[in-house]
C-alpha positions as CSV (number, residue, x, y, z in Angstrom):
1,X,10.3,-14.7,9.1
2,X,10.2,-12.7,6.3
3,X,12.4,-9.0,5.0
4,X,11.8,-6.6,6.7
5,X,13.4,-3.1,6.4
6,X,13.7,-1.0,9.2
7,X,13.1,3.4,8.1
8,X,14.2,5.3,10.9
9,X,12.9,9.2,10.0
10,X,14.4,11.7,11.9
11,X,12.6,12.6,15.2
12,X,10.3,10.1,15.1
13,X,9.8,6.6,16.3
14,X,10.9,3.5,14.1
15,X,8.4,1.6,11.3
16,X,8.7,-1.4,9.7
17,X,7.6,-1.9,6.3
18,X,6.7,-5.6,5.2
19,X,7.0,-6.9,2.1
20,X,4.3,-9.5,0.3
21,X,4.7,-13.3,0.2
22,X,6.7,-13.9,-2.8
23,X,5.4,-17.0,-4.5
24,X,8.4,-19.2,-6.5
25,X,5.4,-20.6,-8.9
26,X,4.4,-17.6,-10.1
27,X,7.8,-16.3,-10.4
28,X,9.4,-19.7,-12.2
29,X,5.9,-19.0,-14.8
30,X,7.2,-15.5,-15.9
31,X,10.5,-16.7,-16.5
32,X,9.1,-19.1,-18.9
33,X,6.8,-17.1,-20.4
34,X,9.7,-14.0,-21.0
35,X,12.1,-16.8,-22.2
36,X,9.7,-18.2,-24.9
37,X,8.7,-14.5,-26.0
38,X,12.5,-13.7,-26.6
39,X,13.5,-16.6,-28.6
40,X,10.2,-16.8,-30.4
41,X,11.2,-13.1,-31.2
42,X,14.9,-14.1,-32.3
43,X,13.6,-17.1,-34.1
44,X,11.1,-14.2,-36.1
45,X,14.7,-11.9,-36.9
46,X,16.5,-14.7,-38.1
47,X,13.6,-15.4,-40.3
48,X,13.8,-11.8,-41.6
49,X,17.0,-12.2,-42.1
50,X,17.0,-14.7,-44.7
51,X,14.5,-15.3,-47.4
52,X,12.3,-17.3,-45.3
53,X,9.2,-14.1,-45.6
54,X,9.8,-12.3,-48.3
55,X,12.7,-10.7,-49.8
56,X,15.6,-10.3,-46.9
57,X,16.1,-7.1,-44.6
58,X,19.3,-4.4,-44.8
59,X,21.1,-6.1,-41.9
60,X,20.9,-3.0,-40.0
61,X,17.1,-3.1,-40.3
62,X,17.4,-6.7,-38.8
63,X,19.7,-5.3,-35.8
64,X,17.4,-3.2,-35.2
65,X,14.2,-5.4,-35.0
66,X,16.4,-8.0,-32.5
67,X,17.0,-4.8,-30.4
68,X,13.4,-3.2,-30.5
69,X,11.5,-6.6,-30.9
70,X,11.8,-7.8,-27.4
71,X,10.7,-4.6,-25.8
């Protein structure tokens, strides 16, 4: 019972192309572990934002590390 996409190519018979198991444990653990990364990486640019560190950023330098941090 699971997707299955049908790829008709032209002049030849049909295929069917299967796709893995997906597994919702495995999935629900990657969304966990991505949303801790990005607010453990917004909780680090509010921290350079202020004098928490060291001396405090240019706010365009702290724009750009919550933009470039994540990735």
């Amino acid at each position: 019972m699971g997707l299955h996409l049908l790829l008709v190519p032209a002049g030849s018979e049909t295929h069917r192309v299967e796709y893995p198991p997906q597994n919702p444990t495995v999935a629900a653990a990657f969304i966990l572990g991505v949303t801790a990364f990005v607010a453990a990486t917004t909780l680090l640019v509010k921290a350079l934002e202020n004098e928490v560190l060291e001396a405090p950023l240019h706010p365009l330098q702290t724009t750009m590390a919550g933009f470039c941090l994540p990735f």
